[in-house]
N, C-alpha and C positions, 0 to 999 in steps of 0.2 A: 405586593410585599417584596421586600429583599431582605435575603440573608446570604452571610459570607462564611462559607466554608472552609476552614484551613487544614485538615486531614481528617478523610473518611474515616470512619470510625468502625468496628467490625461490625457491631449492631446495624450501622447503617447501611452497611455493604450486606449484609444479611437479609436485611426488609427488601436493598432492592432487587433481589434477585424474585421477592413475591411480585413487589407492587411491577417491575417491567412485563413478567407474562400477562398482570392484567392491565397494564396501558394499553399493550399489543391484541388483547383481544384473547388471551388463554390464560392457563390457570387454573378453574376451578370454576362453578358457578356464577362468583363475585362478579365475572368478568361482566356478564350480561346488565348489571345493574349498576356498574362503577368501573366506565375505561378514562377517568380522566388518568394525568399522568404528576404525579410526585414529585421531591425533590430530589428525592434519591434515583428514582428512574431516570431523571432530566440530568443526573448528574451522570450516572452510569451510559446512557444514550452518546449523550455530549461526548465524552472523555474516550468510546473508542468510534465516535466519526472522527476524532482529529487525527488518531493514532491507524486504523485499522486499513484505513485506503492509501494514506503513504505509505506506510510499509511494505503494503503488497505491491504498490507502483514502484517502491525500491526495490522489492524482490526480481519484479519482471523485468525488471532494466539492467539489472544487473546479471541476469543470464543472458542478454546479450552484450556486454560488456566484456563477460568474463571470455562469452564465444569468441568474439575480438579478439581477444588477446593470447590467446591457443589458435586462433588459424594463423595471427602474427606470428606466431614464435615457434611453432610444431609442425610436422609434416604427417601429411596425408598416412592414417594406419600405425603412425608410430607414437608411445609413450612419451606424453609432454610434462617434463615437469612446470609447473604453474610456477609465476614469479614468486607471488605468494605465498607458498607450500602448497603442497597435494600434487595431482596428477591430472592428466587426461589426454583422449583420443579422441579421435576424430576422421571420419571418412567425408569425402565429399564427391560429388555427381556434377554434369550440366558446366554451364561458361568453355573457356579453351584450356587448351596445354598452360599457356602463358598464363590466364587470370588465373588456375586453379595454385599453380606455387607462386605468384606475388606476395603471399601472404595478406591478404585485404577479400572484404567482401566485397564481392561483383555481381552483379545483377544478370538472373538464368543461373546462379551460384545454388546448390543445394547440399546442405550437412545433415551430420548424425552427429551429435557428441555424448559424451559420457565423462563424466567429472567425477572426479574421488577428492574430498574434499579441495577443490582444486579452489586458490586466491588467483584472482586476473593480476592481484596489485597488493605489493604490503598492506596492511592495512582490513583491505576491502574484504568484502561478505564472502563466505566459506560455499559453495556451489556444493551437493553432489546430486548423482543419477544423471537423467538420459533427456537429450531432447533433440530435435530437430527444428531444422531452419529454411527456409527458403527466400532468398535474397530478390528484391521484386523491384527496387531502384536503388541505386547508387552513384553517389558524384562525391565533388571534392566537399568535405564538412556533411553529408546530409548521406543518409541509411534507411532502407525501408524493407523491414523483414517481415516475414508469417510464422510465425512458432507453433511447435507442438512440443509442452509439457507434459510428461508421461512421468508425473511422481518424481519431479526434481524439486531436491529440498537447498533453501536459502536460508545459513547462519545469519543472520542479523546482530546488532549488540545488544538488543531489545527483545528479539522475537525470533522464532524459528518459523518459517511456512513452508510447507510443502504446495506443489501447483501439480494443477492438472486440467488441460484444456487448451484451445487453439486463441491464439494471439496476435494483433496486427501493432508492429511496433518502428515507430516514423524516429528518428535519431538526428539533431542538427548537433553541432560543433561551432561556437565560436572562438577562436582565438585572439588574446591580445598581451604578447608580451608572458609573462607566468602565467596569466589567468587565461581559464580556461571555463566558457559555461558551457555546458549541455542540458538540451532540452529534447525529451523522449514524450512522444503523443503515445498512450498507450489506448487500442481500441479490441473488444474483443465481446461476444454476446455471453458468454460464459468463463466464470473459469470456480473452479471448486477449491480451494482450501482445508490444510490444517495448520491450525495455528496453536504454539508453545509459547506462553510468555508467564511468568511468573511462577514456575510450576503447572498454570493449566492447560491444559488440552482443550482449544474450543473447533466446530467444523463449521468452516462459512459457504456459502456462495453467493461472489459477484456475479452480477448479470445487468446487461444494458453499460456495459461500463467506456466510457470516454472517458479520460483525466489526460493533461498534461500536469508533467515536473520537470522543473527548470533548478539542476542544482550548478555550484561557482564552487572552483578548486583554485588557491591559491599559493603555487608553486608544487601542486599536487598533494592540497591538505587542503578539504573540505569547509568551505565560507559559511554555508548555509542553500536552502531550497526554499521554492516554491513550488505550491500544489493549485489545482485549477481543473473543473467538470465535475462528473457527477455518476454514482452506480447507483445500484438497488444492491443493499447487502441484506441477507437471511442469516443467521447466527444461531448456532444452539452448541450452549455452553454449559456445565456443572451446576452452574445456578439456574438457567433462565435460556429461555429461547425467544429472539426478538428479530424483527424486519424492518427495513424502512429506506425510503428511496432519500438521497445525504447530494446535495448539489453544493456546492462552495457558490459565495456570491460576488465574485471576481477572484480576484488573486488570494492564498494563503502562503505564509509565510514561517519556514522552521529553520531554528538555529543549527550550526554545526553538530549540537548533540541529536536531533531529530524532535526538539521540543518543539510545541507551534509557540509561536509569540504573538500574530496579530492574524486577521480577517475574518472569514464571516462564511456561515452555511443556515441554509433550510433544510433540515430535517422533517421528511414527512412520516409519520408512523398510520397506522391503519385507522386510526379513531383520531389522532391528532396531528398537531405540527407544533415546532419546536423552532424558535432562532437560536445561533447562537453567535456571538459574538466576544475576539476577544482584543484585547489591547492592554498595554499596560500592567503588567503581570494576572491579568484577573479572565475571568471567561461571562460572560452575563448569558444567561438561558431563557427566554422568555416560550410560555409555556400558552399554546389557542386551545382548548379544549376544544372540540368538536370541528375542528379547522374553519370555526366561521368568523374569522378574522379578526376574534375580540383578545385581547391579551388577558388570562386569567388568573397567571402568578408570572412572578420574573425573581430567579435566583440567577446568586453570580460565587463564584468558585474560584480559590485561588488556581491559578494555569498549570503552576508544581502540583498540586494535587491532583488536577481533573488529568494530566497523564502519566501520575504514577498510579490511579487508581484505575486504569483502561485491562480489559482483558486481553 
């Protein structure tokens, strides 16, 4: 069957906070005798695999971004006012005399920063707290750091996340003219989560996490991005507590505001699997019951709904 959704309804945002503890395999007794999954579950599922792994790959990218642009423009121990607004400092160890005031990351380069709500760049995500870096390749256009997030929180426009845990983070540059893409490999076995969006408070943990994001700035005002790989997220939320290992199936694709518009993920949940696919304003979910390969409902969700209604 298909049905189209045009805005979550409270009732329905209500049921799925029951029917996802019992997709996932909790809840209540029910669970043992009925783990298929719903269309409110498939909606709710859906709507923050598109949203909840961009965000955190823009959070983590953008603490090295923001590191950039305070070792650019501050000196070593002294108060850096941020292009942005805010502030921050910064020590640094390792490389030479020379590499360490060029202002640029160098490879054998080792920091400590601390950000008060510190912008790298009009515009851009609000940084604060502490984190370290260790610079492990660098050449012309391309960046390769190891981060340690120790409770550094990212403003988003969307979402607020706090991080905490060690991060391996690959940075290419290309230039042409205005345009500028960048594309950050993000790889790390851990990393924990708070996440604020709407009002709520939800705690996650990524694990097993690979993603590349490729986003285009033109003339330093955001084109759009793409997302690509795949975590295991664990979620426990006000409503609901859910798991499930989220792969993209090539390339995804989000507008300048951070909406998705088109590509495609498997969602594997503990009893099931989920496609989802979107194109064309809409999101289609088809739903395997027991993962044995048989399609047992397919609902489809307008794309404005299924990511205004993500936690």
């Amino acid at each position: 069957m298909s049905k189209l959704v045009n805005q979550p309804s409270m009732n329905a945002l209500a049921l799925a906070a029951l029917t996802l503890l019992t997709a996932c395999g909790g809840g209540g007794s029910d669970s043992a005798t009925d783990t298929s999954t719903s269309m409110e579950t498939a909606q709710s599922v859906s709507a923050n695999t598109v949203a909840l792994p961009e965000d955190s790959a823009v959070a983590m990218s953008t603490t090295m971004s923001t590191a950039q642009a305070v070792v650019a423009g501050g000196q070593v121990g002294a108060t850096y006012n941020c292009v942005g607004g805010g502030t921050a400092t910064f020590a640094a160890t390792g490389g030479t005399v020379a590499s360490l005031l060029n202002g640029q990351l160098d490879a054998g380069e080792n920091y400590v920063l601390q950000f008060n709500a510190c912008r790298g760049s009009a515009g851009a995500a609000t940084v604060n707290g502490s984190m370290s870096l260790a610079v492990t390749a660098a050449s012309a256009g391309t960046l390769t750091v190891d981060t340690r997030t120790q409770g550094i929180t990212v403003t988003l426009p969307q979402r607020t996340l706090t991080l905490n845990g060690n991060s391996t983070l690959s940075q290419t540059v290309v230039t042409s003219g205005s345009t500028v893409v960048t594309t950050v490999h993000w790889t790390s076995p851990q990393i924990a989560l708070t996440s604020v969006r709407n009002g709520v408070t939800g705690t996650l943990t990524l694990s097993s996490i690979d993603v590349t994001r490729s986003f285009t700035t033109n003339g330093g005002v955001l084109a759009g991005s793409t997302h690509s790989g795949g975590l295991t997220l664990a979620a426990t939320l006000p409503a609901n507590v859910w798991s499930a290992d989220l792969a993209t199936q090539g390339t995804v694709s989000y507008d300048a505001n951070g909406v998705p518009t088109q590509g495609s993920w498997t969602i594997t949940l503990p009893n099931n699997r989920l496609g989802l696919q979107l194109g064309a304003g809409t999101a289609t979910v088809t739903v395997d019951n027991g993962s044995d390969g048989t399609i047992d409902h397919t609902y489809t969700f307008l794309i404005a709904s299924l990511n205004s209604s993500a936690a």
